[in-house]
C-alpha positions in Angstrom: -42.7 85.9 -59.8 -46.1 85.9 -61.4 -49.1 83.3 -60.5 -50.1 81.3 -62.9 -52.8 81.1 -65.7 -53.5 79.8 -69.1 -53.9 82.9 -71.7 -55.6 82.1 -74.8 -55.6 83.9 -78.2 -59.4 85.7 -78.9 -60.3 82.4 -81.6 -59.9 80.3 -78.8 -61.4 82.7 -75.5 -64.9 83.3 -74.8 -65.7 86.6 -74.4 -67.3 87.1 -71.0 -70.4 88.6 -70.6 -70.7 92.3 -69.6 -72.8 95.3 -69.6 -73.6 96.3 -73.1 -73.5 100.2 -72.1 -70.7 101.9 -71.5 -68.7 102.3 -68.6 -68.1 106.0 -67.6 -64.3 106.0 -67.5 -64.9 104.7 -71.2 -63.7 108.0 -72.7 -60.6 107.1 -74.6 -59.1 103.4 -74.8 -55.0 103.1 -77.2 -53.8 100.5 -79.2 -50.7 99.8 -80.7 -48.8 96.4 -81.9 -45.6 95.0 -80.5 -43.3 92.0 -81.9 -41.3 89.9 -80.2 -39.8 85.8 -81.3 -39.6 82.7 -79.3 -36.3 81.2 -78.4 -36.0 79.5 -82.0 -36.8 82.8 -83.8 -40.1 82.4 -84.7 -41.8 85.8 -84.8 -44.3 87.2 -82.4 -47.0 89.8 -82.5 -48.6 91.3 -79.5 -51.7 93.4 -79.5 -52.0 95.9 -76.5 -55.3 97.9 -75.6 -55.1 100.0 -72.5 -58.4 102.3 -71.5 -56.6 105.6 -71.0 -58.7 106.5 -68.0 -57.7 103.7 -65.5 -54.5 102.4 -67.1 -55.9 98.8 -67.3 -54.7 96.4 -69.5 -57.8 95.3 -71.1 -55.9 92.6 -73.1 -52.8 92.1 -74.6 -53.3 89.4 -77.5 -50.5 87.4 -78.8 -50.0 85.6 -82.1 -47.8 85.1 -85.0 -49.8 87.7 -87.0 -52.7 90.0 -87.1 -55.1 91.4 -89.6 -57.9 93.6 -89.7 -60.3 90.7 -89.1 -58.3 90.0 -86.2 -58.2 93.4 -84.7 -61.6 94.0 -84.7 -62.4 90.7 -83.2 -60.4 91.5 -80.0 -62.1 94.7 -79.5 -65.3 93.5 -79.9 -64.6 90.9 -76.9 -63.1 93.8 -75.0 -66.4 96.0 -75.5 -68.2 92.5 -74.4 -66.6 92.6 -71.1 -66.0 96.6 -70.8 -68.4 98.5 -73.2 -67.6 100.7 -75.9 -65.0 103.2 -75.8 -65.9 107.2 -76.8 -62.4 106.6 -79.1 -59.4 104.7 -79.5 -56.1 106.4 -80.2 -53.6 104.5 -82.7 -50.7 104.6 -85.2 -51.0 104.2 -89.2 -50.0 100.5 -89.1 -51.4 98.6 -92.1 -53.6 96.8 -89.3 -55.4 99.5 -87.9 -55.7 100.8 -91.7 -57.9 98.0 -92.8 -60.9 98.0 -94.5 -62.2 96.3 -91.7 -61.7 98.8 -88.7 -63.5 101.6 -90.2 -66.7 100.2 -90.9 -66.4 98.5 -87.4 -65.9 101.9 -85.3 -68.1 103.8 -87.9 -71.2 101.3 -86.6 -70.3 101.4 -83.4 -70.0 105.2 -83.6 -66.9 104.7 -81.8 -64.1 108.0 -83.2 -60.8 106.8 -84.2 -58.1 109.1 -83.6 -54.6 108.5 -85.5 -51.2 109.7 -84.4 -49.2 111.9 -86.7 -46.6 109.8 -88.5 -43.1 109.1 -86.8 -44.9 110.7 -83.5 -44.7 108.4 -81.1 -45.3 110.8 -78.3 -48.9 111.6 -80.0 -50.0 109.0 -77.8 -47.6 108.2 -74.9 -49.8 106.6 -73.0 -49.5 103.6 -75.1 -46.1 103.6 -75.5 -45.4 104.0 -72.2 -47.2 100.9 -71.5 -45.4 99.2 -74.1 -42.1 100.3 -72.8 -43.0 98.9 -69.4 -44.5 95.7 -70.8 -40.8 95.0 -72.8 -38.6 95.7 -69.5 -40.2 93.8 -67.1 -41.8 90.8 -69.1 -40.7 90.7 -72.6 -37.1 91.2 -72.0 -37.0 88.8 -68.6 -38.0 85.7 -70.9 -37.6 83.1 -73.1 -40.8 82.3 -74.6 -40.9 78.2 -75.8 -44.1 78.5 -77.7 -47.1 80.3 -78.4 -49.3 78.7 -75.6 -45.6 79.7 -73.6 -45.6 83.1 -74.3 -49.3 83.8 -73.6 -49.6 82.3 -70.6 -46.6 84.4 -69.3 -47.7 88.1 -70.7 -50.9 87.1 -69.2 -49.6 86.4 -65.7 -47.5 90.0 -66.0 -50.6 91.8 -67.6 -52.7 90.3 -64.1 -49.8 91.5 -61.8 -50.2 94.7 -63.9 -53.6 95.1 -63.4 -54.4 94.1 -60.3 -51.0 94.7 -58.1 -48.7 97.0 -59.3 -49.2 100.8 -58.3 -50.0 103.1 -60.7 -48.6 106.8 -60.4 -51.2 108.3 -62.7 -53.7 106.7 -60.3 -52.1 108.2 -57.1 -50.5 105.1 -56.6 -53.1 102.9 -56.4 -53.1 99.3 -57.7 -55.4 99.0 -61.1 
């Protein structure tokens, strides 16, 4: 369904190169965490950051687990490639709690904005991305390994991107 192409997790990807100011539609980027297993139950962790101006995925990472260290790493490779965002919208998960994402957005003077607790809809943009991330890719396989699984949410996050019609975007492809 999907063409193919080798994801790798952000300890093993080098960040491309890109402008060190901020793109315009850089207003607001969301976050959030999903968790998935492999066919033999081993568990899965999937980090999802979507710019809420153009719907782009700008990555989904995937691993066994995540910690603050972790978190801020893949959003200072995002910034490399996209610039900083104005703020980034997230839940109360111990992740996004850390001691290590406040100092990082509080250098960067980037705001964080938290979602009220069991509110969901505080930042539906996210979830809706999640939702649609789970139907058509998370549910539709079996993931053998790691290097498996992140090769596949990669080739759905590039058909998401750069082919499917976005509604929000008067139906125009990412």
């Amino acid at each position: 369904m999907y063409e193919a192409s080798k994801a790798a997790s952000p300890s093993q990807q080098l960040c491309a190169t890109g402008s060190s100011q901020g793109h315009p539609e850089n207003e607001s980027w969301s976050m959030d965490f999903m968790a998935d297993e492999l066919f033999d139950g081993r568990r899965l962790r999937l980090l999802t950051v979507v710019n809420g101006y153009t719907r782009e995925s700008l990555t989904i990472e995937v691993d066994q687990r995540f910690g603050g260290g972790e978190v801020t790493d893949v959003l200072d490779c995002a910034a490399t490639r996209r610039g900083l965002p104005k703020q980034i919208r997230f839940d109360n998960g111990r992740e996004f709690t850390s001691k290590r994402l406040d100092p990082w957005a509080y250098l960067r003077g980037v705001k964080m904005e938290f979602s009220r607790r069991g509110k969901p809809t505080d930042h539906g943009l996210i979830e809706a991305f999640n939702g649609r991330l789970r139907a058509e890719c998370l549910n539709e396989y079996w993931f053998l390994s790691l290097d498996d699984a992140r090769e596949k949410i990669q080739r759905w996050r590039d058909h998401y991107n750069d082919e499917r019609l976005h509604s929000a975007l008067g139906n125009l492809a990412g």
